[in-house]
KOLKOL-801655 format. One record per residue: x, y, z of N, C-alpha, C in turn. Coordinates in steps of 0.2 Angstrom, whole numbers, plus 5000, padded with zeros to 4 digits. Each point is the difference from the previous one (the first is absolute). Example, Ala and Ser with C-alpha at 12.3 -4.5 7.8 and 13.67 -1.06 7.14 Angstrom:
! residues 2
506649725039499650065000500450065000 499850054996500450065001499650055003 
//
This chain:
! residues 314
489643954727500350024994500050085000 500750014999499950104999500050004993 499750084999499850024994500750064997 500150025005500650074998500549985007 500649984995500650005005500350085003 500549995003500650055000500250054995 500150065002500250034994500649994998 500150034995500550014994500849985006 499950075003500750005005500249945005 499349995004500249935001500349945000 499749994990500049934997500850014997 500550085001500549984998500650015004 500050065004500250035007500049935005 499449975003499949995004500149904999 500049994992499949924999500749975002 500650064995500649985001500450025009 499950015003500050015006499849935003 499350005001499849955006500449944995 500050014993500249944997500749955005 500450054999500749995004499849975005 499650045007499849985005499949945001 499349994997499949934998500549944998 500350014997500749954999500449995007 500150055003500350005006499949975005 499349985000499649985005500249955001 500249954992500149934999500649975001 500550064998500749994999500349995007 499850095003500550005005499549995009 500049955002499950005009499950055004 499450045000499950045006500050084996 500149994993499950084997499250024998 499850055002499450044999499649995007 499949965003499749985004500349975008 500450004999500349975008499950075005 499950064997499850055007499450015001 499749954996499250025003499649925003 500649985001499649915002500049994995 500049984994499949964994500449955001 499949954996500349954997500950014999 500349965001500750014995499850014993 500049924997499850004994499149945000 499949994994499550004997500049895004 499649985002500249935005500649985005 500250075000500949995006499949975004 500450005006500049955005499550015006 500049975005499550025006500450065006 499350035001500150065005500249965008 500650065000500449955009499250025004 500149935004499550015007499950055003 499549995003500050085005500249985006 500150055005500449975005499349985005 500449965003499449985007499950055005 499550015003499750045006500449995006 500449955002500149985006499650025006 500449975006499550025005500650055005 499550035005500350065004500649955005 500450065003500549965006499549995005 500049945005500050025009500150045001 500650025000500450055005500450024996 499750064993500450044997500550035003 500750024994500350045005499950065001 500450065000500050075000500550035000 500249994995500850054998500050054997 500350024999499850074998500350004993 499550034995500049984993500150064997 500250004995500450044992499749954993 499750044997500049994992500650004997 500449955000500750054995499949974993 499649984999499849994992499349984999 499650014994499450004998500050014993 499849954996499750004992499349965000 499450024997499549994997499749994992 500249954997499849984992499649954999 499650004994499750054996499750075004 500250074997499550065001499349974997 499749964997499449994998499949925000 499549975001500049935003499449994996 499849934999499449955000499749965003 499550015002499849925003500149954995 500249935004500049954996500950034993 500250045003500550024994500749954999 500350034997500649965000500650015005 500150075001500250015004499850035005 499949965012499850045001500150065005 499850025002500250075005500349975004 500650045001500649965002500650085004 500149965007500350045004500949975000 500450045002500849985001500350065006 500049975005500350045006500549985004 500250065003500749975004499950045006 500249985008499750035003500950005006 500050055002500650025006499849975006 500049995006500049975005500649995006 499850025005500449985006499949955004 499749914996500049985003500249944993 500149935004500349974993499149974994 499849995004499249964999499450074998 499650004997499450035003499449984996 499450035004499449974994499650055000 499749994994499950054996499449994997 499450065001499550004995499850044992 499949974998500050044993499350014998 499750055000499350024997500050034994 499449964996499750044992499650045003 500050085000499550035001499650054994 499449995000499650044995500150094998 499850034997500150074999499650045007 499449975004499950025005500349985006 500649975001500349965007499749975002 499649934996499749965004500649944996 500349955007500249934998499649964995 500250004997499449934993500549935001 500749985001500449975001500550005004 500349955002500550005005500549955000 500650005001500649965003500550015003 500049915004500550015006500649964998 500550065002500649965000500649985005 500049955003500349985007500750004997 500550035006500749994998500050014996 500350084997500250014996500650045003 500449974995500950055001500250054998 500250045002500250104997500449994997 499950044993500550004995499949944994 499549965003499849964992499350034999 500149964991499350034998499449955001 499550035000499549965001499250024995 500049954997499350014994499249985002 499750024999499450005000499550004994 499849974998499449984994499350015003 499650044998499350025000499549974992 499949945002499449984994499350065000 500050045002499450035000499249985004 500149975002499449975005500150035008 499450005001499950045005500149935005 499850025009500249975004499449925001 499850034996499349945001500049974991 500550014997500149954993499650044993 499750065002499850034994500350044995 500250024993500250064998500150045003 500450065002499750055002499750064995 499950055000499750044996500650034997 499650044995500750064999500150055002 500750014998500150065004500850015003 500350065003500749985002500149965004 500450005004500249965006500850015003 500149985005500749995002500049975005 500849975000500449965005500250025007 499750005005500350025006500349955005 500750045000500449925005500150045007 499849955006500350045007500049925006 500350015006500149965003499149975003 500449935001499149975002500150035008 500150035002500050025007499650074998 500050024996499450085002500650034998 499950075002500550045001500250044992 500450065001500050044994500349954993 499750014994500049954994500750024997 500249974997500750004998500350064995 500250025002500250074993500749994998 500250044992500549984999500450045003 500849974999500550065005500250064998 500050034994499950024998499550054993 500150054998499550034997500349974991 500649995001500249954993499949965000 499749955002499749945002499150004999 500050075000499350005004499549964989 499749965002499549944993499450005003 499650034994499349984999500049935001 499749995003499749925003499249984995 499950074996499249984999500349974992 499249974999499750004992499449984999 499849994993499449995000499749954996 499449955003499949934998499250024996 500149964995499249994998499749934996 499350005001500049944999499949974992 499850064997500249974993500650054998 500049974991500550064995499650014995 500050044999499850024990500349954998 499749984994500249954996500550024995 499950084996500250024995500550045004 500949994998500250045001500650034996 499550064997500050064996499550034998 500250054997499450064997499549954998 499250035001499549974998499350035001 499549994997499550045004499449944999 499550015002499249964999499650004996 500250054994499650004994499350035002 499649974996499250034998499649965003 499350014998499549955003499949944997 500450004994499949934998500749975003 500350015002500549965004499849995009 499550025001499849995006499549905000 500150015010499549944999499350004998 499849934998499250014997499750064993 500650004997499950054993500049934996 499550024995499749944994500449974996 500149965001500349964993499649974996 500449964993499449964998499949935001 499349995003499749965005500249995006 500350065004500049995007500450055002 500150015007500150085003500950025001 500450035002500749994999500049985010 500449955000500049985009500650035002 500550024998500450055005500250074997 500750025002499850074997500950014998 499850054995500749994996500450075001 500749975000500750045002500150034996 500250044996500450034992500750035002 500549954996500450025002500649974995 500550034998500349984995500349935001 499949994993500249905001500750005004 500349975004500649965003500150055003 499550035006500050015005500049955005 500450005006500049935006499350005001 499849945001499350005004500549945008 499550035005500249955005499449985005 500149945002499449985006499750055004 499450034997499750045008499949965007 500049945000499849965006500549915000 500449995001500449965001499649935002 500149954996499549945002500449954994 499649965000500149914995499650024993 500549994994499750014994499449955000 499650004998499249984997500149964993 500250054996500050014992500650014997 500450014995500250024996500049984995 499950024994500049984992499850074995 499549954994500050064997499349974998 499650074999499449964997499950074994 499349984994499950064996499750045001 499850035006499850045001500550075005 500149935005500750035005500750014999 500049984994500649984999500449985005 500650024998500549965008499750045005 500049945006499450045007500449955007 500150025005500049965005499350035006 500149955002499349995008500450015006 500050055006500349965007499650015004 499949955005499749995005500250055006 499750044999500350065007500149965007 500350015003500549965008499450075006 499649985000499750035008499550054996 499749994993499350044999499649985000 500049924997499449964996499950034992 500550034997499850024993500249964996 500149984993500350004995500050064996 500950035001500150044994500349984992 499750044995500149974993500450054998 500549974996500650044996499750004992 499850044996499949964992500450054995 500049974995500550034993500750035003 500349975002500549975002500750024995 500650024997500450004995500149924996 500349975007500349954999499449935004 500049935001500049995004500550005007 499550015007500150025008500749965000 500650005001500549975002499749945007 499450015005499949975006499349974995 500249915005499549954995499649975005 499449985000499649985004500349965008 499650005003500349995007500650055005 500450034995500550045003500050035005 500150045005499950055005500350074998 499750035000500150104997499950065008 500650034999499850035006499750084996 499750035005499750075000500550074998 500150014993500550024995500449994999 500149924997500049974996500350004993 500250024996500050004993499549924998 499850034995499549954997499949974994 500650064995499850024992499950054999 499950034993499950094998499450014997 499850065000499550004996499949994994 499449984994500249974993499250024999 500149964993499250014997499949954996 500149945005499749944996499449985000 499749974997499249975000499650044998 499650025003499450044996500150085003 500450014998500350095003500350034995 499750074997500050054997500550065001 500549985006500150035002500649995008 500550024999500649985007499650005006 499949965007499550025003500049925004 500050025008499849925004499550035001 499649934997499149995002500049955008 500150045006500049985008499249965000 499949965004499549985003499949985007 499650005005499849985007499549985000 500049925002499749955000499649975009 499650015001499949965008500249925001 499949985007499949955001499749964995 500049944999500649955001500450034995 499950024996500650044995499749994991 500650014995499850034994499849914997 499250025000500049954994499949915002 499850035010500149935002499350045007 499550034997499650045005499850045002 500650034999500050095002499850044995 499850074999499650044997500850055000 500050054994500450065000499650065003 500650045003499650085002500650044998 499850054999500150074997500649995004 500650014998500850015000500050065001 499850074998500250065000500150045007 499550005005500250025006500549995002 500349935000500549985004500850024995 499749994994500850034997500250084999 499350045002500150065002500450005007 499849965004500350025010500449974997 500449964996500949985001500250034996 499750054996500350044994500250075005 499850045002500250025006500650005005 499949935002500950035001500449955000 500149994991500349964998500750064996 
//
């Protein structure tokens, strides 16, 4: 529960703005959120597959290769997101066939990923989907990264043909999202975790931020929960996809458009900020839950470290 919202200029300036926002989210497919990995909209459809790895040639060939075209979208990605890092190339060629390697590489040149692509013909396009996992199936960290395409034979890596041509191949993934997105800060000590209530301690830690502000999935997974109770007002539960956490949404505007069992990807749209249940004040009451999860075994821990590191470079 927060004690002191938002100022003055935020609850007018800033309510009617995201207000919009937030309507957009619902109305229109892919508005506020499609350049960051988000969701289209709030239950949208499912994220296309990632491409498969394939396997290398025999007897690669060795032609001599041209970039003639290169795009990289999203500039910013999510693990688990809606949309994901995704490559679109076009390669020149003096022979009719060739095969071709494509590496995700880290901000220090080290391969984290790879794909082969056998026969491939000059002059068409060719896409590439990176789900975020490393080569052994884990997350990878955060951080930038980029696309590197060159023949499976060795030899010098593909460059485009020219300097109007020449495209960042890079962007950057991470593994959660702020939940709050818009203006907001973390209040006081009584908005912090384990600050006193009456007869018991506060278990997460609270956003402030003007009501119908977007909130979205920090960790993409299977709803848990959604409803409304007196104290949480509308709140939804997800089941983090590769943490072992349950995270808690509370006071909610509306009740969550996504209903229990659903699937929610990693920013998301989820709902807006709101002040129902037992809240003094506009403001998502976040919580982090352990194994086995909220309210089925698991204990809450202090949310604040970790909404600091995605506040950062959200």
């Amino acid at each position: 529960m927060a004690r002191n919202g938002p100022g003055a200029w935020l609850r007018l300036i800033g309510t009617a703005i995201v207000a919009v926002l937030a309507a957009l989210l619902v109305v229109l497919p892919g508005a506020a959120t499609a350049t960051t990995g988000g969701a289209a909209s709030p239950g949208g459809g499912k994220s296309p597959p990632p491409s498969p790895s394939g396997s290398p040639a025999e007897e690669p060939s060795a032609g001599a290769l041209t970039l003639t075209f290169a795009r990289t979208a999203p500039r910013t990605s999510f693990f688990y997101g809606y949309r994901y890092p995704h490559l679109h190339f076009t390669i020149g060629s003096d022979q009719p066939q060739n095969d071709l390697r494509i590496d995700v590489v880290d901000a220090a040149g080290e391969v984290v990923q790879t794909f082969f692509r056998n026969d491939v013909a000059p002059n068409t396009t060719t896409t590439i989907r990176w789900d975020g996992t490393t080569a052994d199936g884990r997350p990878a960290p955060n951080g930038r990264y980029r696309f590197r395409v060159g023949p499976q034979s060795g030899g010098p890596l593909a460059r485009p043909s020219s300097t109007s041509e020449t495209t960042s191949l890079g962007f950057a993934l991470y593994r959660f999202a702020f939940p709050v997105a818009g203006p907001h800060d973390f209040g006081g000590p009584a908005d912090r975790f384990g600050a006193p209530r009456a007869g018991h301690t506060h278990q997460g830690q609270d956003v402030l931020a003007a009501c119908d502000t977007p909130l979205v999935a920090a960790r993409g997974g299977t709803v848990q929960y959604a409803g409304f109770e007196a104290n949480a007002g509308n709140y939804i539960v997800i089941d983090g996809v590769s943490t072992g956490f349950d995270m808690v949404y509370m006071h909610l505007r509306e009740p969550s458009p996504l209903k229990k069992g659903m699937t929610v990807r990693t920013g998301q749209p989820i709902g807006v900020v709101g002040q129902t249940g037992d809240a003094t004040a506009c403001h998502l009451h976040f919580e982090i839950w352990t194994a086995p999860g909220w309210y089925e075994g698991g204990h809450p821990i202090d949310p604040l470290p970790f909404l600091e590191r995605w506040d950062r470079y959200s």
